[in-house]
DOKOLZA-299104 format. One line per 8 residues: number of its first residue (from 1); their letters; for each residue x, y, z of C-alpha. Coordinates in Angstrom, 1 decimal. Layout:
<atoms>
NUM	A	X/Y/Z | ...
</atoms>
This chain:
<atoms>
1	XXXXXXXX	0.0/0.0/0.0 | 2.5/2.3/0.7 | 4.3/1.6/-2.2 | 1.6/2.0/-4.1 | 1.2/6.0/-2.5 | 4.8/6.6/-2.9 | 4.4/5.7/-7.2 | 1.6/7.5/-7.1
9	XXXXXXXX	2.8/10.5/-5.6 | 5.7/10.2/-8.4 | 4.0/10.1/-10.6 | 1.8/12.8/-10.0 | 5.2/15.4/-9.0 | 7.3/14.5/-12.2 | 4.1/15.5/-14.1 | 3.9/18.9/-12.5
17	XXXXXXXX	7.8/19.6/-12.7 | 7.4/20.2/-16.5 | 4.7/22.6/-15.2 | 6.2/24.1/-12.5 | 9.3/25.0/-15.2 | 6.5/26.5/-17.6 | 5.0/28.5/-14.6 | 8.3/30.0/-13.6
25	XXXXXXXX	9.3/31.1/-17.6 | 5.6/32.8/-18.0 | 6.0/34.1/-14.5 | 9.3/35.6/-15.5 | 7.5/37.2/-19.2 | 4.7/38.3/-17.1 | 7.2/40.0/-14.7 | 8.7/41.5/-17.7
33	XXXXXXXX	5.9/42.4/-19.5 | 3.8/44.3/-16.7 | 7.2/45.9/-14.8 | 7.1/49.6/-15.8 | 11.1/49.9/-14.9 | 12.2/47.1/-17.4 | 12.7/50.5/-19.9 | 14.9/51.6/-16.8
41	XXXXXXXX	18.8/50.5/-16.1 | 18.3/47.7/-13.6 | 19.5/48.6/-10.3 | 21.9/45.6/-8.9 | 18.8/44.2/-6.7 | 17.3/43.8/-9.5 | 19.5/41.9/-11.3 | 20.0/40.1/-7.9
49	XXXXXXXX	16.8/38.8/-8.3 | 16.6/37.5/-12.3 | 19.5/35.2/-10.7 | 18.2/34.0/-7.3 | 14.8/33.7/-8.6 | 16.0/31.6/-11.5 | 16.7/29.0/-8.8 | 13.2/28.4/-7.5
57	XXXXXXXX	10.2/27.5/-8.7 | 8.2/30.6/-7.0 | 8.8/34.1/-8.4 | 8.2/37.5/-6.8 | 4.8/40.1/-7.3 | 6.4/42.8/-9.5 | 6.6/46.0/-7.9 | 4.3/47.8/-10.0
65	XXXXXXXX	1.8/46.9/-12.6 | 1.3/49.7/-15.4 | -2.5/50.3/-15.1 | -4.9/53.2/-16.3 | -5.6/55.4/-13.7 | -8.7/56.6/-14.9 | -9.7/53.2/-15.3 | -8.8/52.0/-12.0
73	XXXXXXXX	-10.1/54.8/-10.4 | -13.3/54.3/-11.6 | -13.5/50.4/-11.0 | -12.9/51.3/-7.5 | -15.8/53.1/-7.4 | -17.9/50.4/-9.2 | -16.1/47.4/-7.0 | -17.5/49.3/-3.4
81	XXXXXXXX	-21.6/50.6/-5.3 | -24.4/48.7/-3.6 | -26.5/49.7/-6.8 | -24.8/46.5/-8.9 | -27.2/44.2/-6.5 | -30.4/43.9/-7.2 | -32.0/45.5/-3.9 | -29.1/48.3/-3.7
89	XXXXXXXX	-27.5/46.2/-0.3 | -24.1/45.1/-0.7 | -21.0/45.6/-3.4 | -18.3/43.5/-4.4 | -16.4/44.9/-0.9 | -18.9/43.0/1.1 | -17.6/39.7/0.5 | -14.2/40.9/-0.4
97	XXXXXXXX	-13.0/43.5/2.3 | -9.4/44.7/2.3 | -9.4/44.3/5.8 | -10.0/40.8/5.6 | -7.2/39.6/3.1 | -9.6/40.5/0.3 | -12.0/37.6/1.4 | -14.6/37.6/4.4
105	XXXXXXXX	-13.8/35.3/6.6 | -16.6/33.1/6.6 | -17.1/29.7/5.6 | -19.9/30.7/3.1 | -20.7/34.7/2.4 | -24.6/35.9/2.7 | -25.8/37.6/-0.6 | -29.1/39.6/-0.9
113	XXXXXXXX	-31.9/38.9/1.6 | -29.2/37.0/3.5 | -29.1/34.0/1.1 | -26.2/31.4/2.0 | -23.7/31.0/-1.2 | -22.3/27.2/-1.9 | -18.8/27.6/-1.6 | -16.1/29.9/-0.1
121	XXXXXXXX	-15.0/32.9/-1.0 | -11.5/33.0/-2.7 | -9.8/36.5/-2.0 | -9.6/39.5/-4.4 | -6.0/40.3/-3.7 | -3.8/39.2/-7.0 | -6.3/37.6/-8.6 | -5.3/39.2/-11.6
129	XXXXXXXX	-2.4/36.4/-12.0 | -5.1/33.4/-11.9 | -5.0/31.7/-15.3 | -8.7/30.8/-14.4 | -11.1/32.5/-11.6 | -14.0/30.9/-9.6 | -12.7/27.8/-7.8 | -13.9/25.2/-11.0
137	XXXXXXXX	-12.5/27.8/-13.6 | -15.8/28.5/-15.5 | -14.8/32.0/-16.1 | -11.4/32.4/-18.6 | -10.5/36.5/-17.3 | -11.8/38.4/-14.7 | -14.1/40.4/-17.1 | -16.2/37.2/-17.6
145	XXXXXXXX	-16.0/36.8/-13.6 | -17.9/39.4/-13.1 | -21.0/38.2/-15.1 | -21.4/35.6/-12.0 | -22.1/37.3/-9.0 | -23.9/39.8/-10.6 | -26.8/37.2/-11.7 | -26.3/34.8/-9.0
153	XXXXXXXX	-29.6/34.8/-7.1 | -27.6/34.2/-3.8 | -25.3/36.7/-4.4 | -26.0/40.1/-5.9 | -29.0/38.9/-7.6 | -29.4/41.7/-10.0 | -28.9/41.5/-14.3 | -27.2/44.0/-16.4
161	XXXXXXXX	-30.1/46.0/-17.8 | -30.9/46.6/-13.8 | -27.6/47.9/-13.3 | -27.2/49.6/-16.4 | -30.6/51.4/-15.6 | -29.4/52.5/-12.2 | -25.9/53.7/-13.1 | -27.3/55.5/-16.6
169	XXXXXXXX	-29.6/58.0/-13.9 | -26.1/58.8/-11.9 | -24.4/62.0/-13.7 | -21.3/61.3/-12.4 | -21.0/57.6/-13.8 | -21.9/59.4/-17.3 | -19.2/61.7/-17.0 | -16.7/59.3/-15.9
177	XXXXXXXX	-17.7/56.5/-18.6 | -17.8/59.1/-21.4 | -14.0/60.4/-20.2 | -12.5/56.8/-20.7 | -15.4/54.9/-23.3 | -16.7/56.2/-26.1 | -19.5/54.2/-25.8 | -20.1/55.5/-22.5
185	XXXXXXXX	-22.2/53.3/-19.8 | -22.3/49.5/-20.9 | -21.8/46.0/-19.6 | -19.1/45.5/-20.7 | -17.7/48.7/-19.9 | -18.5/48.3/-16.3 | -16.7/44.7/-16.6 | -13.2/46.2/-18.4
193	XXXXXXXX	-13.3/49.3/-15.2 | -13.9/46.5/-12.4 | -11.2/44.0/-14.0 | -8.7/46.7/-14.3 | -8.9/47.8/-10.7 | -8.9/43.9/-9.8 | -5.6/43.6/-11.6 | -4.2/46.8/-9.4
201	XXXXXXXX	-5.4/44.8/-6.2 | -1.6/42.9/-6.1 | 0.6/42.8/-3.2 | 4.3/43.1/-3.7 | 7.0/43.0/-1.2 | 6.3/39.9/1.0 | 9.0/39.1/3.3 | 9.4/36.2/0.8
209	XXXXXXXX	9.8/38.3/-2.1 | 12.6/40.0/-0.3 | 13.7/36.8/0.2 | 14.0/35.5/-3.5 | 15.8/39.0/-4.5 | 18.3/38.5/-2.4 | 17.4/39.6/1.3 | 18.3/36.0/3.0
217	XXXXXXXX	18.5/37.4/6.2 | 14.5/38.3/6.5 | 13.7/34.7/6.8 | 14.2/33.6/10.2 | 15.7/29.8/10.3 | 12.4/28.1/11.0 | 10.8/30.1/7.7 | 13.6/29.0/5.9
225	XXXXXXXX	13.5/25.3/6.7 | 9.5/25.6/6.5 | 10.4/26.7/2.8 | 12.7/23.6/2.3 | 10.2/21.4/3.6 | 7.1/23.0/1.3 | 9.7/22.1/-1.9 | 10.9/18.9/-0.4
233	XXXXXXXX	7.4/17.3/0.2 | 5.9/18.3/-3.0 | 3.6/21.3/-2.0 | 5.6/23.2/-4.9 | 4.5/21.0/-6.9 | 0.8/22.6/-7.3 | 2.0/25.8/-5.4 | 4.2/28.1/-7.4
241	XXXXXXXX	4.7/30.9/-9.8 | 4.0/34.3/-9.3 | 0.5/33.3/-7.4 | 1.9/30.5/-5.8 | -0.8/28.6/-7.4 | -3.7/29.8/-9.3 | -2.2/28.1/-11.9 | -3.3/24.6/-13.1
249	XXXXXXXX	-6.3/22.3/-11.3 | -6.1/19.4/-9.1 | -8.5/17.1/-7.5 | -9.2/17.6/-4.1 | -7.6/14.3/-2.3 | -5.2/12.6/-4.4 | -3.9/10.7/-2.0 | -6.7/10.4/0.4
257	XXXXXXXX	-10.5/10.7/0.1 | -11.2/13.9/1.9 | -14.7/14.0/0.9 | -15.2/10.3/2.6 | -13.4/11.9/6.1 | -15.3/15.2/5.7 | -18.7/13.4/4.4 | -22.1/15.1/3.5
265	XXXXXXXX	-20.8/15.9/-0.2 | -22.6/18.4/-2.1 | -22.6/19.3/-5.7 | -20.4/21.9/-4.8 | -18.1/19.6/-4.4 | -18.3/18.1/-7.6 | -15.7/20.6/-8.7 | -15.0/20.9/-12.5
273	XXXXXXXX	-17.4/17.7/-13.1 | -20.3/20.4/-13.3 | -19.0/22.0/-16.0 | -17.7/19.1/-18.2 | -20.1/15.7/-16.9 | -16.1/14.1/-17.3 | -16.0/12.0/-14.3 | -12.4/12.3/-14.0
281	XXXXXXXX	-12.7/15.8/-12.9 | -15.2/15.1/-10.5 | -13.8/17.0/-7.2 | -11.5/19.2/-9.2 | -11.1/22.7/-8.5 | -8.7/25.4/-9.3 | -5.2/25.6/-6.8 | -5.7/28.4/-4.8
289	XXXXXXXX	-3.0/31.1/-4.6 | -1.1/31.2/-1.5 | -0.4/35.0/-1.7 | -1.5/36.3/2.2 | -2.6/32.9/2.9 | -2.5/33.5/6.5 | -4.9/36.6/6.3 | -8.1/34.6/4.4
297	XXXXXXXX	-9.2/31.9/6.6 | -11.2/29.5/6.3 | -9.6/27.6/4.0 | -10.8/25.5/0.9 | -13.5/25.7/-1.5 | -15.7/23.9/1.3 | -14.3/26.9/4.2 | -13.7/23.5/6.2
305	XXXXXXXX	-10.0/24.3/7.6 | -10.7/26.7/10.0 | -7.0/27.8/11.0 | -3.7/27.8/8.5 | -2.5/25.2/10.4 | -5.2/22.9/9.6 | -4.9/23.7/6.1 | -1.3/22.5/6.4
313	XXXXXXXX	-2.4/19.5/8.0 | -4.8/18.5/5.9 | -3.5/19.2/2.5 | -0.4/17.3/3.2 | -2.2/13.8/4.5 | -4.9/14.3/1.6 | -2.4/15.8/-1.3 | 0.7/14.0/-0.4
321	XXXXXXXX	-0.1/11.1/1.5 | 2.4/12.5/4.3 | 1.8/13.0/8.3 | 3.7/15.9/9.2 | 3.4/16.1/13.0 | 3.3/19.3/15.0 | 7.2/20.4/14.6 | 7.0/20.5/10.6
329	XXXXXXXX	3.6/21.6/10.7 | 4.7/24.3/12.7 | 7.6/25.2/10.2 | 5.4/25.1/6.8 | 2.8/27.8/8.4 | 6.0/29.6/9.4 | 6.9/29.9/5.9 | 3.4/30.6/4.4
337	XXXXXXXX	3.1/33.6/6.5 | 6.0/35.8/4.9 | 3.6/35.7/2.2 | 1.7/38.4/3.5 | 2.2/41.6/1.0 | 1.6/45.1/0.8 | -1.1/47.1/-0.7 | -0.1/50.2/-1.6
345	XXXXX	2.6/50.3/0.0 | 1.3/49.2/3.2 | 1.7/45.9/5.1 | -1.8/43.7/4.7 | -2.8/42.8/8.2
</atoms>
């Protein structure tokens, strides 16, 4: 039996090596390509980093992401307007407060007239770098996200030609569309402002990203060693790139049933098998990204792991097959919390 795990296990990491290279090159393109000072002579920390970073499998948040302002601007003011719900009572803030690691801290949010959503709430912060959003993918970009809470009856509850009607009667919206969109007030108009300020929501300069440019003394010795031990027993495997996750799917318990320990299964947890009917992908979801991991608890599509150091727990005996005991628990949630960024220019707490 235990061989059996240990092929398994194998199996499934030499698979995701090829991926975890792949990550790392589009990480360092998408680094490139979004870093406004790559026009700039590289300073030496810099240049630091394109070599230490070349060594891992996890790359740092870029500094800063070229954006329009305008844009943004106004997508913050969309993101935080009751009026996109359908009885004028909560925004996209509610269930995705910056206060709260861009999550909500609750197993499953409420959505108009107090309605219990299915699943948990992933956080907002960097979710810009997600190849897919919602945990079973559905939506390719964050504009297409946004069509899903905005018709979900247990979320916002509402449909475009509601919103448009509200916004279209607000003179300020109409000056602020018509400054950036020709076509003034639209759908998809309100989608490209809400994305853009969603991609502006990253946060750079984790105590691990100081790490990978160079900074090894910001690590104490147990962070470091929790870092060795999240390579060494294949965490990296799923979790890495610029997101650290967010990247590819897996199936939730590869090498244990967690839905058999956890029991009273719901179609929630079905995972990607309620997009496609493909039985193999029944319990697959999207990784999560581990960027300010410690800051959005619960954990899992399911909110099920209450602290981090569940989490820790349990993804190791049902991803890996491993039982890490308290002392290497201990270290791994040591590491994952120098992943906790800055949001404009301030430390997330």
């Amino acid at each position: 039996m235990l061989e059996t795990r240990s092929a398994k296990l194998r199996e499934r990491l030499q698979g995701r090596v090829v991926i975890a290279f792949g990550v790392l090159m589009s990480a360092a393109l998408l680094a490139w390509l979004l870093s406004p000072s790559e026009a700039k002579p590289r300073p030496a920390s810099e240049l630091q980093f394109s070599v230490e970073a070349g060594r891992e499998p996890i790359a740092p948040i870029p500094i800063e992401i070229e954006l329009d302002p305008d844009r943004v601007a106004l997508g913050r003011r969309l993101f935080h307007d009751a009026r996109l719900s359908g009885d004028n009572s909560l925004s996209c803030a509610n269930c995705h407060g910056f206060d709260r690691g861009g999550a909500d801290h609750v197993a499953h949010s409420r959505g108009v007239g107090g309605r219990e959503g299915a699943i948990n709430v992933p956080t907002v912060f960097n979710s810009g770098f997600n190849f897919r959003q919602f945990w079973d993918g559905r939506a390719a970009t964050l504009e297409e996200q946004i069509d899903g809470p905005i018709h979900d009856k247990a979320e916002m509850a509402s449909s475009w030609p509601q919103v448009l009607g509200k916004l279209r009667r607000d003179d300020g919206y109409r000056k602020a569309f018509a400054a950036i969109y020709p076509d003034g007030i639209t759908a998809n108009n309100i989608k490209d402002a809400i994305a853009t300020f969603e991609r502006s929501l990253y946060t750079p300069n984790s105590r691990f990203d100081r790490y990978l440019r160079g900074d090894k003394a910001v690590l104490s010795d147990d962070e470091q060693t929790g870092y060795q031990l999240f390579k060494e027993l294949g965490c990296v495997s799923c979790h890495q790139g610029v997101n650290i996750g967010g990247n590819l799917y897996e199936k939730m318990g590869v090498m244990e049933d967690y839905f058999a320990g956890r029991g009273n299964v719901t179609k929630a947890d079905f995972g990607r098998y309620n997009l496609t009917g493909i039985e193999e992908l029944r319990f697959e979801f999207k990784v999560p990204g581990l960027r300010n991991v410690a800051l959005t608890a619960p954990y899992f599509h399911d909110g099920s792991a209450a602290t981090l150091d569940d989490a820790v727990r349990l993804m190791a005996q049902h991803q890996l097959g491993v039982k890490l005991g308290e002392e290497r628990q201990r270290l791994i949630a040591a590491f994952l919390r120098t992943l906790t960024g800055e949001y404009q220019g301030e430390a997330l707490k």
